[in-house]
C-alpha positions as CSV (number, residue, x, y, z in Angstrom):
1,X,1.0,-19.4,-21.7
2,X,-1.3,-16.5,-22.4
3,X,-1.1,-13.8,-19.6
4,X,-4.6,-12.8,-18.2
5,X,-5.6,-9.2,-18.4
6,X,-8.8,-6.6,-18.1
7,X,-9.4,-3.8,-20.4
8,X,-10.3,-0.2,-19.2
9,X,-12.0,2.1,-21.6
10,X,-11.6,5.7,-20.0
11,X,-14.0,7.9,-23.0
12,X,-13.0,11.7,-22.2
13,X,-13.5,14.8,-23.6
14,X,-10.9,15.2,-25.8
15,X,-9.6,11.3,-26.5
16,X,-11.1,7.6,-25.7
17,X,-8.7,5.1,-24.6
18,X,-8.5,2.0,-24.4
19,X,-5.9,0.4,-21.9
20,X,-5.2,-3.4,-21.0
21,X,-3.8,-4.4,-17.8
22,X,-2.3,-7.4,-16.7
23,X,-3.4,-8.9,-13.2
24,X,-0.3,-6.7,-11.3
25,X,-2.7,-3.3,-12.7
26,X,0.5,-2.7,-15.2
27,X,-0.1,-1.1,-18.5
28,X,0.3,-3.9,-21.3
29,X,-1.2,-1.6,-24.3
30,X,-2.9,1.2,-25.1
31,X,-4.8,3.2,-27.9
32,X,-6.6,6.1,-28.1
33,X,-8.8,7.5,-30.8
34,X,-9.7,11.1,-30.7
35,X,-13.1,12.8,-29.6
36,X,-13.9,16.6,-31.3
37,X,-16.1,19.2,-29.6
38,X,-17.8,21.5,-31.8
39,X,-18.8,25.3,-30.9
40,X,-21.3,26.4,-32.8
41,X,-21.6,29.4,-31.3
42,X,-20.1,30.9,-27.8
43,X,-20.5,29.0,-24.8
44,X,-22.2,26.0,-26.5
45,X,-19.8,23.1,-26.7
46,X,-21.0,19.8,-28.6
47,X,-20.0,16.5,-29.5
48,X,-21.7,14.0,-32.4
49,X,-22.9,10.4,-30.6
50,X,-21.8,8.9,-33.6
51,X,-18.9,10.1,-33.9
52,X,-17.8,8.9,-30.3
53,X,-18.9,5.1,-31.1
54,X,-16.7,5.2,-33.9
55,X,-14.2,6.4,-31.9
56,X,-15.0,3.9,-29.3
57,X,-14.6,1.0,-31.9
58,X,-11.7,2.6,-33.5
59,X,-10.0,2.4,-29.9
60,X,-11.0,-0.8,-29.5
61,X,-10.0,-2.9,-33.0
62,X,-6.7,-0.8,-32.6
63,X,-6.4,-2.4,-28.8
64,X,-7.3,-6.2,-29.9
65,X,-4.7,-6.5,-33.0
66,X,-1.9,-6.3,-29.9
67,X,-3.9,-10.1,-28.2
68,X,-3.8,-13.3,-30.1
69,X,-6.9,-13.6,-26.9
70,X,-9.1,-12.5,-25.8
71,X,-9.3,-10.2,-22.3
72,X,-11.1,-11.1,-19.1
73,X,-13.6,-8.2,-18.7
74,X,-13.9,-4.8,-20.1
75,X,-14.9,-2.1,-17.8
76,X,-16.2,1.4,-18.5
77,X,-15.9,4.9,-17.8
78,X,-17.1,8.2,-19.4
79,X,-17.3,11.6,-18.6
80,X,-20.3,13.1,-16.4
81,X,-23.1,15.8,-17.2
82,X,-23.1,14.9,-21.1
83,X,-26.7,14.5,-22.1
84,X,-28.5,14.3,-25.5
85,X,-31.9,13.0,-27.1
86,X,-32.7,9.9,-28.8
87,X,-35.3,8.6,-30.9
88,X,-37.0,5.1,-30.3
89,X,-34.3,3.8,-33.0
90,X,-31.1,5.3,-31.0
91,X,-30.6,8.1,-33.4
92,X,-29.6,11.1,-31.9
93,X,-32.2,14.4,-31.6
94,X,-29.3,16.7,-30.2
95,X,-26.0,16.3,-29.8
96,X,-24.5,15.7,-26.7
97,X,-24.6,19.0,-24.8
98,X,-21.3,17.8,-22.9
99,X,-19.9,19.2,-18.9
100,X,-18.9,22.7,-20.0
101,X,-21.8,23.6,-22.1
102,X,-22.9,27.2,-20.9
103,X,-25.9,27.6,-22.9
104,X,-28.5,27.0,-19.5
105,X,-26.6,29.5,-17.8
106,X,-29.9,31.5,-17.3
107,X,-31.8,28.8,-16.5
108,X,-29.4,27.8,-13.3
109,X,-29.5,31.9,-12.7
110,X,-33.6,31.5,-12.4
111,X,-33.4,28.2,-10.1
112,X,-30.7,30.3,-8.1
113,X,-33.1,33.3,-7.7
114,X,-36.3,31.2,-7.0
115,X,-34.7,29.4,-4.2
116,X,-34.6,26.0,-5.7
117,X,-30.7,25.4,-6.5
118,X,-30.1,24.6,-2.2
119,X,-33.5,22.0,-2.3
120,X,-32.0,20.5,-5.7
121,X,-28.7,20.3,-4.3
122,X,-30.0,18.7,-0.7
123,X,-31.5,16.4,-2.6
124,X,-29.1,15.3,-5.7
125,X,-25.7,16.5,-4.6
126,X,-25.4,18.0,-7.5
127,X,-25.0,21.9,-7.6
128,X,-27.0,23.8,-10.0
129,X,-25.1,24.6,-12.4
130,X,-25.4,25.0,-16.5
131,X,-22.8,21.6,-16.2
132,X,-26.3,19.8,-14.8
133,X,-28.6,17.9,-17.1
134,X,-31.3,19.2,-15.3
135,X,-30.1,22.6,-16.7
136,X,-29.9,21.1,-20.2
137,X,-33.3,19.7,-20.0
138,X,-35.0,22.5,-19.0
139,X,-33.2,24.9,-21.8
140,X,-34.4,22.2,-24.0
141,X,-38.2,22.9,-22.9
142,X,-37.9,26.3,-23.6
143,X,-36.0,26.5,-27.1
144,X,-36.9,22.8,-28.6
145,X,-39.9,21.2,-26.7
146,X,-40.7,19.2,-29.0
147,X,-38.3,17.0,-27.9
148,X,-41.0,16.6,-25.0
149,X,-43.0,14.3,-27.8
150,X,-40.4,13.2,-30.5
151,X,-37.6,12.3,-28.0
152,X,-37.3,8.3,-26.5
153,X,-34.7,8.5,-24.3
154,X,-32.3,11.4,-22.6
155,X,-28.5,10.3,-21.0
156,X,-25.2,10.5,-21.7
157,X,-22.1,9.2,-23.7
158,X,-22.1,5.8,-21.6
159,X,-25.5,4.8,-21.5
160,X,-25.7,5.2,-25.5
161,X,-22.6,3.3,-25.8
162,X,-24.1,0.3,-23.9
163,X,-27.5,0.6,-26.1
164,X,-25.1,0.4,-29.3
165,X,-23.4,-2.7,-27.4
166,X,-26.5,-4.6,-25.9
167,X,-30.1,-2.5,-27.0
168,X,-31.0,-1.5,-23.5
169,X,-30.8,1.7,-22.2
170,X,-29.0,1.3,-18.6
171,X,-26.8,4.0,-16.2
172,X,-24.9,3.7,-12.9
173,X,-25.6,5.2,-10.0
174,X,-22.4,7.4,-10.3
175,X,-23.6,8.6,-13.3
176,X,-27.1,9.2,-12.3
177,X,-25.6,10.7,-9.6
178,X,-23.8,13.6,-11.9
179,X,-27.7,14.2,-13.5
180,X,-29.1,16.6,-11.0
181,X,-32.1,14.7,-11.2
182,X,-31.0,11.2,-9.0
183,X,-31.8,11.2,-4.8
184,X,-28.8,10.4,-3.8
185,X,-30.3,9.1,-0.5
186,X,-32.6,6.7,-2.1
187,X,-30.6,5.6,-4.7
188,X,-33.3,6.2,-7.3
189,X,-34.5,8.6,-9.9
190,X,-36.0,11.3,-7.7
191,X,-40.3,11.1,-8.6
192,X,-41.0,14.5,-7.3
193,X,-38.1,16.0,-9.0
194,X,-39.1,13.9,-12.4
195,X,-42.8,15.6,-12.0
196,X,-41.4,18.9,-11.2
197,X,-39.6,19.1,-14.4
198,X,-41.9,17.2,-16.9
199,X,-39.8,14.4,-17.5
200,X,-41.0,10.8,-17.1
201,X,-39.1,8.4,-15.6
202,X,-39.3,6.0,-18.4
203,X,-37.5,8.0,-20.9
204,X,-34.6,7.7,-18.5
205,X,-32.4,4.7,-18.6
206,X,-32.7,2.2,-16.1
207,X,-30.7,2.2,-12.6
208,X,-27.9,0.0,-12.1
209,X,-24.7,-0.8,-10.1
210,X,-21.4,-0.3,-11.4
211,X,-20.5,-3.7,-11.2
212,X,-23.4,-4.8,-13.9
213,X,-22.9,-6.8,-16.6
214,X,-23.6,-8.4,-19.9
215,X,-21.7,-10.8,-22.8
216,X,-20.8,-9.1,-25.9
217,X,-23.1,-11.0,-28.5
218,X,-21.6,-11.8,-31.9
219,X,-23.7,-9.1,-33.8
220,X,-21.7,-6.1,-32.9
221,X,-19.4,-4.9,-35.2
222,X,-16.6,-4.9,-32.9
223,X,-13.5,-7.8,-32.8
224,X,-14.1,-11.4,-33.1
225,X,-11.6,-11.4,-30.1
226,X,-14.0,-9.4,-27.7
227,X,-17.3,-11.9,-28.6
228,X,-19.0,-13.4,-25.6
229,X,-16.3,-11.5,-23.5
230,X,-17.9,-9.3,-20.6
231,X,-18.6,-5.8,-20.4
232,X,-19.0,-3.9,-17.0
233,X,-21.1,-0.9,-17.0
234,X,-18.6,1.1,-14.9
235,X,-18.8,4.7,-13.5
236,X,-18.2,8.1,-14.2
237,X,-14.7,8.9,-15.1
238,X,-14.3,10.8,-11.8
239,X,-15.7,8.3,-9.2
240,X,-13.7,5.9,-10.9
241,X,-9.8,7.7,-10.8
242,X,-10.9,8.4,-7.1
243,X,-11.8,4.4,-6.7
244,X,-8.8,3.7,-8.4
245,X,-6.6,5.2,-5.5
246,X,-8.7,3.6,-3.0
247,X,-8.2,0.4,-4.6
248,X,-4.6,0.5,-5.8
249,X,-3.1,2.2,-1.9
250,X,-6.6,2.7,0.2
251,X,-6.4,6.6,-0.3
252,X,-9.6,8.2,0.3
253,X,-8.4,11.6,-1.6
254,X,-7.4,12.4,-5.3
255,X,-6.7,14.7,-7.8
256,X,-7.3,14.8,-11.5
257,X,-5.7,17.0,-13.5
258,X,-6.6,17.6,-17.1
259,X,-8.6,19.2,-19.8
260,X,-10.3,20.5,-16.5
261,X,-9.3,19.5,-12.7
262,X,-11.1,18.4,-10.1
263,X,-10.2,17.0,-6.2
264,X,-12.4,14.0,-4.9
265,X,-13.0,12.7,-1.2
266,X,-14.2,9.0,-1.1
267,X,-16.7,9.4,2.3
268,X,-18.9,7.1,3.9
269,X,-22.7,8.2,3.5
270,X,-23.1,11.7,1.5
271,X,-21.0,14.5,2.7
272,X,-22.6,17.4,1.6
273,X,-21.2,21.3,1.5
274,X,-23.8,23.8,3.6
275,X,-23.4,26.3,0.8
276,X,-23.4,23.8,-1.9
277,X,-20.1,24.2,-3.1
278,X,-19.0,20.9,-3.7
279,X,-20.7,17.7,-5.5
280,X,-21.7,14.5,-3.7
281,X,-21.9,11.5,-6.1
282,X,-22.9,7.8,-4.8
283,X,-19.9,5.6,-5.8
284,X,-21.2,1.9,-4.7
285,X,-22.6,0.4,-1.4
286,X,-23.0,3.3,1.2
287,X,-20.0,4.9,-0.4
288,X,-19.6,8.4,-1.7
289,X,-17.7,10.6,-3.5
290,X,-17.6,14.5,-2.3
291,X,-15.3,16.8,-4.5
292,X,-15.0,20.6,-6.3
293,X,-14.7,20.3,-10.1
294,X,-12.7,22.8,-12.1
295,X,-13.4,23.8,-15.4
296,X,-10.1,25.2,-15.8
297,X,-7.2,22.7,-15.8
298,X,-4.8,22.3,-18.7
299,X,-7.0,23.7,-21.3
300,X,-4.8,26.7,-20.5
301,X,-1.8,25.8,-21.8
302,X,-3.5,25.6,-25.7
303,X,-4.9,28.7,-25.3
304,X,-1.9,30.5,-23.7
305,X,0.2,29.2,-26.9
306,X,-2.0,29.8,-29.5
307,X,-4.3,32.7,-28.2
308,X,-1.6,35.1,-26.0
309,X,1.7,33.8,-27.4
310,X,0.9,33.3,-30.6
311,X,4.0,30.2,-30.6
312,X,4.2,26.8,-32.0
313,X,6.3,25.9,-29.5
314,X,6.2,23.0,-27.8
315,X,4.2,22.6,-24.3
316,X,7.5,20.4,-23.2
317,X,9.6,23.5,-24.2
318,X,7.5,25.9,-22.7
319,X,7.1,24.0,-19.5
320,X,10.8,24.0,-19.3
321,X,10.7,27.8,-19.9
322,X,8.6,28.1,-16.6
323,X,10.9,25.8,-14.4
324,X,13.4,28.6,-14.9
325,X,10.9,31.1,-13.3
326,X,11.1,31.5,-9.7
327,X,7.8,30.7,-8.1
328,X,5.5,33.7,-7.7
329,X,6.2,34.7,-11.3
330,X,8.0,38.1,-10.2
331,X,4.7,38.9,-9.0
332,X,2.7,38.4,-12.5
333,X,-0.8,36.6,-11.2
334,X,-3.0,34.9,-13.3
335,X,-6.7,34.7,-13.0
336,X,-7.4,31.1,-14.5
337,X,-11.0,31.5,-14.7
338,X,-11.1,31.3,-19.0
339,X,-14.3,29.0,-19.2
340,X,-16.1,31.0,-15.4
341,X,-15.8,28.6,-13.0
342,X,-17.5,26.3,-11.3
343,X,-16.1,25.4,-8.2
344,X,-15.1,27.0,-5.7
345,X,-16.8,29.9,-6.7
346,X,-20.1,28.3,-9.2
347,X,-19.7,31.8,-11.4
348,X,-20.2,31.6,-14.7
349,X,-19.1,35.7,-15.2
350,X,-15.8,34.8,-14.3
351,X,-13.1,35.6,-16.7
352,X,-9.1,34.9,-17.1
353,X,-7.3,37.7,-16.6
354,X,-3.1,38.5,-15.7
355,X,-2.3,41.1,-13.1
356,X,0.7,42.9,-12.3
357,X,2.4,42.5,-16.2
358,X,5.8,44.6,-16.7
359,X,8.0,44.4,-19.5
360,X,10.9,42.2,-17.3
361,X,8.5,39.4,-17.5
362,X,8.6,37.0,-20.4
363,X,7.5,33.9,-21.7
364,X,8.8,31.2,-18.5
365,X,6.9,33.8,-16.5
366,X,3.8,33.6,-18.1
367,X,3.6,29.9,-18.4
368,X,4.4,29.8,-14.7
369,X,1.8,32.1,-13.5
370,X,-0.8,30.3,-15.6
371,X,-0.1,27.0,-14.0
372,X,0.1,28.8,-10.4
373,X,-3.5,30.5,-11.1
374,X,-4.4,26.8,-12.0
375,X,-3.1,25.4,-8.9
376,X,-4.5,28.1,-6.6
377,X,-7.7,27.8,-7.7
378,X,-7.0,24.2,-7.0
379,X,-5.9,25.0,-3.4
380,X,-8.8,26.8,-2.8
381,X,-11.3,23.7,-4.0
382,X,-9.6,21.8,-1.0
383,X,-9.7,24.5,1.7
384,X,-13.4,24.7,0.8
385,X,-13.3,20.7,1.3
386,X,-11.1,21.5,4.6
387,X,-8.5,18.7,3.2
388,X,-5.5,19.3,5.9
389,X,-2.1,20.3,5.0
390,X,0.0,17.0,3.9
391,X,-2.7,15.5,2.6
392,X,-1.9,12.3,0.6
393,X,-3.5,12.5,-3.1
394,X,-3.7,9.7,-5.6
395,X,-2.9,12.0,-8.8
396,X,-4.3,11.2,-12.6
397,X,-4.7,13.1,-15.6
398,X,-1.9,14.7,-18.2
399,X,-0.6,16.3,-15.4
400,X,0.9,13.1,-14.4
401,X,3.5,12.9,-17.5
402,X,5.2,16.3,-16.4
403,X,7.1,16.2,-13.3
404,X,8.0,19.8,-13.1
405,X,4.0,20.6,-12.9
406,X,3.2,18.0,-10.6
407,X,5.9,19.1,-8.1
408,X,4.5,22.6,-9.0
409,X,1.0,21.6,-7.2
410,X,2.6,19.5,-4.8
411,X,4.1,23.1,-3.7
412,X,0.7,25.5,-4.0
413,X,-1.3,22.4,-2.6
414,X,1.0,21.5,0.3
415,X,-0.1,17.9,-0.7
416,X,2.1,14.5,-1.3
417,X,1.1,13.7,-4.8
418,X,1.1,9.9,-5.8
419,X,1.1,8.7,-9.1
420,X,1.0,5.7,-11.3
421,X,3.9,5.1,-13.9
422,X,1.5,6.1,-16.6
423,X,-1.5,8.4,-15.2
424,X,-4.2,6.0,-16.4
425,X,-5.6,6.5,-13.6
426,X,-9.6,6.3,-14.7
427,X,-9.0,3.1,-17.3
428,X,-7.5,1.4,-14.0
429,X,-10.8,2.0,-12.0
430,X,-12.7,1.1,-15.0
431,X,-10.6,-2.2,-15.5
432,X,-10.9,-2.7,-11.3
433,X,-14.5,-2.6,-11.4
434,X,-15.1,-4.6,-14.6
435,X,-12.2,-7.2,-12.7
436,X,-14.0,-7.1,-9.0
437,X,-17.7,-7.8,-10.6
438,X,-16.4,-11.0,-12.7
439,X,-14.4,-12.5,-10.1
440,X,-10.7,-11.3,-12.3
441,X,-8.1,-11.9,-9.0
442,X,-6.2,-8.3,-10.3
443,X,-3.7,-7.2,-7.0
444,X,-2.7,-3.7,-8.1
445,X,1.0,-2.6,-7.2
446,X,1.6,0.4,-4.8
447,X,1.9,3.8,-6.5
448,X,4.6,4.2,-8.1
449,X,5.8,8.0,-8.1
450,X,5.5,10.6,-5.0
451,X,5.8,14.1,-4.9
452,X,6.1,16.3,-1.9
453,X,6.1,19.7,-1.0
């Protein structure tokens, strides 16, 4: 008998995966195919549309030479505040100007001084930020407007994807939600901000629920096995790791911990932050997600070993370096802000920095405080949140696959932190929602790992 089971696709911004689970939420298989951000210059970081649809399919044929059949859904999920232009043929203007872009940085500095970035936020729960699309589409104005005339369409890594899959341009409300330019409390693009900006609505994609679907036709170069099989539009990668705690254990709070880091709240209605410090994104029904993103999570760790050490060692050995270190470093502090920041603090200027270093202090004791600045920052995303002390978090992300850092923030956080075997945690909500909108009985198991303080 051929055991049932839903593939996740969780596109990020450094790797796309592609994960099947069986009915139980267990990892069956998985394969990844890698995505490249380019830098042209300082503070502009790109990545080619092509290039991730190849990586997309890449991920996928790996994935189907594993089944001799084929899966019950496919669901989903790519990162938010990527945005690029398209022609009325799908080929790309721009690249995709993806989350930690900075080149808009003055453009959120003019909204800030006009008065507009609390309005925006009130309205879109996102903050104004250069992460925003907004912010991207107005830089775009001023440096290339002729995209105003040459350009079809403007979204993100998803909604092209699902144009290369079924030739309609189609988003999710999370996703929307992540644009700067969606009301969150009509569900809907937001008309006034649309005029405000110059942008019509119909070179945006069409609104949909996460839940909405179509058949693979036979056309599309991807396996034989995955014809006539249905795709789920899905969500953002964020909304969907905090779903997937929700779903898997009904906890409302979670914590990704990657490239960058970020702690979600699933609320009911919009919970916005008076000094718009935090996001609010729709999830699905009258369901939200409230959170504080970080732009600084393990990206650290490459460029403490390459850029300060100047090692090849591995991050394994140099983790196991830091678990030697008492915590507090011996008083060496790190100041994780290498890309600014965004929240708590929504500063750009921000820069990474250690403090108090003396000669005593050697590599375990820079790792350490590089991963307690991390984690403090962290801290500081929840207090702005008011999470309480003990707080239970569903926990996804790279972090997942080292135990000494996750007990590491389950210290600085004063949080239990609860796991899956694997950390997939985003290909499990992307698999859940593709399973709960075709009517795929998939009972996830309790999580598996806990770490407390």
């Amino acid at each position: 008998m051929h055991l049932p089971y839903s593939i996740g696709i969780d596109i990020g911004t450094t790797a796309i995966k592609a994960v099947a689970f069986d009915a139980r939420g267990q990892v069956l298989h998985k394969t990844t195919a890698d995505c490249y951000t380019h830098e042209p210059q300082p503070g502009y970081r790109e990545q080619d549309p092509v290039n991730i649809w190849q990586g997309f399919v890449a991920a996928l044929q790996q994935l189907c030479t594993t089944f001799a059949h084929p899966p019950q859904v496919v669901g989903l999920s790519a990162p938010m505040h990527a945005f690029a232009a398209f022609d009325t043929a799908a080929n790309p203007l721009t690249p995709f100007l993806i989350w930690s872009d900075e080149r808009s940085v003055t453009i959120a500095e003019a909204l800030h001084r006009q008065g507009l970035a609390q309005p925006l936020y009130k309205a879109s729960g996102t903050p104004v930020h250069p992460m925003s699309p907004l912010c991207k589409w107005l830089w775009w104005q001023q440096q290339q407007p002729e995209l105003q005339d040459t350009a079809a369409q403007f979204c993100g890594v998803k909604e092209y994807l699902w144009y290369r899959l079924f030739g309609e341009w189609v988003i999710d409300t999370t996703t929307a939600s992540a644009t700067g330019l969606f009301n969150i409390h009509h569900l809907m693009w937001d008309h006034h901000l649309l005029q405000q900006f110059k942008l019509t609505q119909e070179k945006l994609p069409l609104v949909q629920p996460m839940d909405f679907c179509r058949r693979l036709p036979a056309h599309v170069a991807l396996p034989p096995l995955l014809h006539q099989v249905p795709f789920v539009l899905g969500g953002s990668d964020g909304v969907l790791a905090a779903r997937a705690g929700w779903q898997s254990s009904g906890l409302h709070c979670s914590l990704s911990v990657g490239t960058s880091a970020a702690l979600r709240r699933i609320t009911k209605g919009p919970k916005l932050h008076p000094q718009a410090q935090t996001f609010c994104y729709h999830m699905q029904e009258d369901w939200f997600v409230q959170g504080g993103p970080s732009n600084n999570g393990l990206i650290l760790l490459p460029w403490l070993r390459n850029e300060v050490l100047e090692t090849q060692t591995s991050y394994e050995q140099l983790l196991a370096a830091a678990a030697t270190v008492a915590a507090g470093s011996d008083g060496l502090l790190f100041m994780p802000y290498l890309q600014g920041e965004r929240a708590p603090h929504w500063n750009k200027k921000l820069s990474a920095q250690f403090i108090n270093q003396g000669p005593q202090q050697g590599t375990g004791h820079l790792v350490r405080a590089v991963l307690e600045g991390m984690a403090y920052n962290i801290k500081w995303i929840g207090e702005t949140m008011q999470l309480p002390p003990g707080e239970n978090l569903f926990t996804t992300g790279a972090a997942v696959q080292h135990p000494f850092l996750m007990q590491l923030l389950a210290d600085v956080l004063n949080c239990n932190l609860h796991t899956t075997a694997d950390g997939d945690g985003v290909a499990l909500g992307a698999a859940g929602i593709g399973a709960q909108a075709t009517g795929f009985s998939m009972h996830v198991q309790p999580l598996l790992h806990t770490y407390t303080p």
